[in-house]
C-alpha positions as a Markdown table, in Angstrom:
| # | Residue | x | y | z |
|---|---|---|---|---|
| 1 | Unk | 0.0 | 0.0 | 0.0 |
| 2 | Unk | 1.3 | 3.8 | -0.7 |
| 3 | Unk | 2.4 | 5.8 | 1.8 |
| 4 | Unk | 0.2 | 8.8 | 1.2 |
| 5 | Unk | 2.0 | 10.7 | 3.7 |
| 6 | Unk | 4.6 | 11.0 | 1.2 |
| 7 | Unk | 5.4 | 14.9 | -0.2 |
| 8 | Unk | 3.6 | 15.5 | -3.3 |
| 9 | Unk | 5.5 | 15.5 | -6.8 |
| 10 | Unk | 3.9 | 17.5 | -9.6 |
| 11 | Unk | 4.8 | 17.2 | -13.1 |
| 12 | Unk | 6.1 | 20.0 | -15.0 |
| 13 | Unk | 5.6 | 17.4 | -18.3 |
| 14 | Unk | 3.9 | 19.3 | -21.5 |
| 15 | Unk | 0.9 | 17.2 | -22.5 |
| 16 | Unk | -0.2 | 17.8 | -26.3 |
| 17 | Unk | -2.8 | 15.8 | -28.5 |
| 18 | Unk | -1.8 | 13.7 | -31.2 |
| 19 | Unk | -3.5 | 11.3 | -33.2 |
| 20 | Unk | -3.2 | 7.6 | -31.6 |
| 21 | Unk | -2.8 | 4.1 | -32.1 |
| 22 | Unk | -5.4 | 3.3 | -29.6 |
| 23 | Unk | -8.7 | 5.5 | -30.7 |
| 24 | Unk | -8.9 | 8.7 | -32.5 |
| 25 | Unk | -6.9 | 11.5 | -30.4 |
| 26 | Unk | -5.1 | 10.9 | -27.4 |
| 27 | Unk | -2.6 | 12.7 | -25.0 |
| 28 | Unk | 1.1 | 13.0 | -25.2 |
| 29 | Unk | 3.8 | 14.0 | -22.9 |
| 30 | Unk | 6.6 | 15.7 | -24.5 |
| 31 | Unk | 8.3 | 15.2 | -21.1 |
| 32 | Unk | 9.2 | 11.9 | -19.3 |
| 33 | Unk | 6.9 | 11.6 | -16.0 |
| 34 | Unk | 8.5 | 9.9 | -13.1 |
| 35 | Unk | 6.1 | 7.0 | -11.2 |
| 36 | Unk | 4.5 | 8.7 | -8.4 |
| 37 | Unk | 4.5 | 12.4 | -10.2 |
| 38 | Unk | 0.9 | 14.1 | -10.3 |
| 39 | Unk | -0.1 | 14.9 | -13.7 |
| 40 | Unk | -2.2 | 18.1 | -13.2 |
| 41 | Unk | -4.0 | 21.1 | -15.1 |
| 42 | Unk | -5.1 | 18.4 | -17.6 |
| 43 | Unk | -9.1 | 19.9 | -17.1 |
| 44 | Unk | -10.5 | 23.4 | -17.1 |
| 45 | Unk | -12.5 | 23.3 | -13.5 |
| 46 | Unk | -15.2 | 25.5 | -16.1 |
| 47 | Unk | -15.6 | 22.5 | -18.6 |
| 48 | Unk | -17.5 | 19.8 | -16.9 |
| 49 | Unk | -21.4 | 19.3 | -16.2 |
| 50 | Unk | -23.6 | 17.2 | -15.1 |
| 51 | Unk | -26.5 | 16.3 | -17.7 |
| 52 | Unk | -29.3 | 14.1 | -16.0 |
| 53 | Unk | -30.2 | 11.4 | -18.2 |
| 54 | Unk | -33.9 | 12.2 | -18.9 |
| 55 | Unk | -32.8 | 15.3 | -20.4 |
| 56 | Unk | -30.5 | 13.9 | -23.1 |
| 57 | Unk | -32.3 | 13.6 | -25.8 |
| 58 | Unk | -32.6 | 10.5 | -28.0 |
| 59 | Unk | -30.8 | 11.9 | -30.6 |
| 60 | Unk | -28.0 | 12.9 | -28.6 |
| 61 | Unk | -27.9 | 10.0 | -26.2 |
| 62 | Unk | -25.0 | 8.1 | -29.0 |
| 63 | Unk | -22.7 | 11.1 | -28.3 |
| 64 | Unk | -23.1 | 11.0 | -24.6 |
| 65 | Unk | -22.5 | 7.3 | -24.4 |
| 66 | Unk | -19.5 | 8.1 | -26.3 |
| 67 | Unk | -17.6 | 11.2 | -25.1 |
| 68 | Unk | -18.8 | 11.5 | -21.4 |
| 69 | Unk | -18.9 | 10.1 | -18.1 |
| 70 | Unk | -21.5 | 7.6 | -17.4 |
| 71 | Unk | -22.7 | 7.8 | -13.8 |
| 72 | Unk | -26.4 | 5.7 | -12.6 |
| 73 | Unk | -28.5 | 9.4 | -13.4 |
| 74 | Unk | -26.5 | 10.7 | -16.2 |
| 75 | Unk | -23.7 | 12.0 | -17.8 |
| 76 | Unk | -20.6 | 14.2 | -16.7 |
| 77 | Unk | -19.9 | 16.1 | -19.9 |
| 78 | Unk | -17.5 | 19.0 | -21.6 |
| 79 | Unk | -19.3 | 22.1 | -21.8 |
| 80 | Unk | -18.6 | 22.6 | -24.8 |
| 81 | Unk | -18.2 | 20.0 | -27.2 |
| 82 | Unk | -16.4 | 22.4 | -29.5 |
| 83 | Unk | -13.8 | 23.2 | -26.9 |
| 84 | Unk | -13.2 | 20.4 | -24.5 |
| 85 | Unk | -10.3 | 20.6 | -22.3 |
| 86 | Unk | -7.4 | 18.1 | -22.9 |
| 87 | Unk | -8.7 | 15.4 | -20.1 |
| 88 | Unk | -11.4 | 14.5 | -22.0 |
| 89 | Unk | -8.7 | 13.3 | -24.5 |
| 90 | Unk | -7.5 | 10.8 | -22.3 |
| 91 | Unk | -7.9 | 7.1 | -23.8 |
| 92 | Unk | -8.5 | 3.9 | -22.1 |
| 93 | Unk | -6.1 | 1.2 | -21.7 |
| 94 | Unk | -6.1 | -2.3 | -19.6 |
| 95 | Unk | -2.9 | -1.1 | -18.2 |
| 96 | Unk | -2.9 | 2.5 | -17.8 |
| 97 | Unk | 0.0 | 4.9 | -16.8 |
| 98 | Unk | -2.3 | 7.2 | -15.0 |
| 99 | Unk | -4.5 | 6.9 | -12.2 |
| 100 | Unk | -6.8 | 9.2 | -10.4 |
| 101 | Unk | -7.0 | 9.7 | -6.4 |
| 102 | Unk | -9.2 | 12.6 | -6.4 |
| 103 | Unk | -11.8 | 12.0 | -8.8 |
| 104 | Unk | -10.1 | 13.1 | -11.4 |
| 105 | Unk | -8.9 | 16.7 | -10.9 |
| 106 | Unk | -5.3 | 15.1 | -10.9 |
| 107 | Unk | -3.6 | 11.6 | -12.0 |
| 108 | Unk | -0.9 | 10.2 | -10.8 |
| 109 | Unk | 1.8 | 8.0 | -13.0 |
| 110 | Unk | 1.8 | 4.4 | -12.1 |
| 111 | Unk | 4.9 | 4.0 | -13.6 |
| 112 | Unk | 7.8 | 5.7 | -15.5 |
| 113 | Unk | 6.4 | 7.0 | -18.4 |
| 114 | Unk | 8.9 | 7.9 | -21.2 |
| 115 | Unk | 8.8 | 11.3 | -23.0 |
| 116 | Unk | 6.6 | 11.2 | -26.3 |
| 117 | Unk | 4.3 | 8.4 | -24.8 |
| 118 | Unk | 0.3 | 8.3 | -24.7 |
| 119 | Unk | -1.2 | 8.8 | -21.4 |
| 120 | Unk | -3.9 | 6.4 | -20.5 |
| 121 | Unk | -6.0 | 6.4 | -17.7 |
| 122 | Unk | -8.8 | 2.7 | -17.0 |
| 123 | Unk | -12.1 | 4.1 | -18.2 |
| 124 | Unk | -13.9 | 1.0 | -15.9 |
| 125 | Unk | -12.4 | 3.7 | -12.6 |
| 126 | Unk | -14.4 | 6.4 | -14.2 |
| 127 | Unk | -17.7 | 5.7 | -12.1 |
| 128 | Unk | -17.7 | 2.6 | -9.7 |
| 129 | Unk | -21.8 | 2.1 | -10.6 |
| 130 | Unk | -21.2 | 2.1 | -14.6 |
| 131 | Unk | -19.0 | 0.4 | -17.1 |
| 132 | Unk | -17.9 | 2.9 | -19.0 |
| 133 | Unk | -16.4 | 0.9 | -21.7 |
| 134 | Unk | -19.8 | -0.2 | -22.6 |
């Protein structure tokens, strides 16, 4: 188990998005990120909202599924699908190299991650009551 008592280590690592391997755009640090370095400033605290689910509608509710966080009475979503902050560029991976600890105003590298790599986070975290990989 981590010691969490531990001083706190924040990245100064550049992230950018770049097409990926994995699915569509992901994010890239141009900097190596040590394990145990927190991985901030990757969302605008402006760019989330909550959408309940009865107000999606139908039309709409592919997009949702897609692009935001499921929770049991709807979706956390970008404000503004037309300018999303880079978090919601983060893609899925069985083994990710990012975790979150605070609900995901920060991550944390599991591991050394190498300069120029993708940063992944386990989309089945997201919301304990959802599979978001559905």
């Amino acid at each position: 188990m981590a010691d969490d008592s531990r001083p706190i280590r924040l990245s100064a690592a550049i992230i950018v998005l770049r097409p990926s391997t994995i699915e569509g755009i992901g994010c890239f640090t141009l900097q190596p990120i040590a394990a145990g370095e927190v991985v901030g400033n990757l969302w605008d605290d402006e760019d989330v909202r909550f959408v309940p689910a009865a107000s999606v509608p139908p039309d709409m509710l592919a997009l949702h599924k897609r692009y935001c966080v499921e929770s049991p009475d709807g979706f956390w979503c970008p404000l503004d699908f037309k300018r999303m902050s880079v978090g919601w560029y983060l893609n899925h991976s069985d083994r990710p190299n990012l975790v979150s600890r605070d609900g995901g105003q920060s991550y944390v590298a599991l591991r050394d991650i190498p300069a120029e790599a993708e940063l992944t986070i386990d989309y089945r975290k997201l919301d304990d009551a959802v599979d978001n990989l559905a």
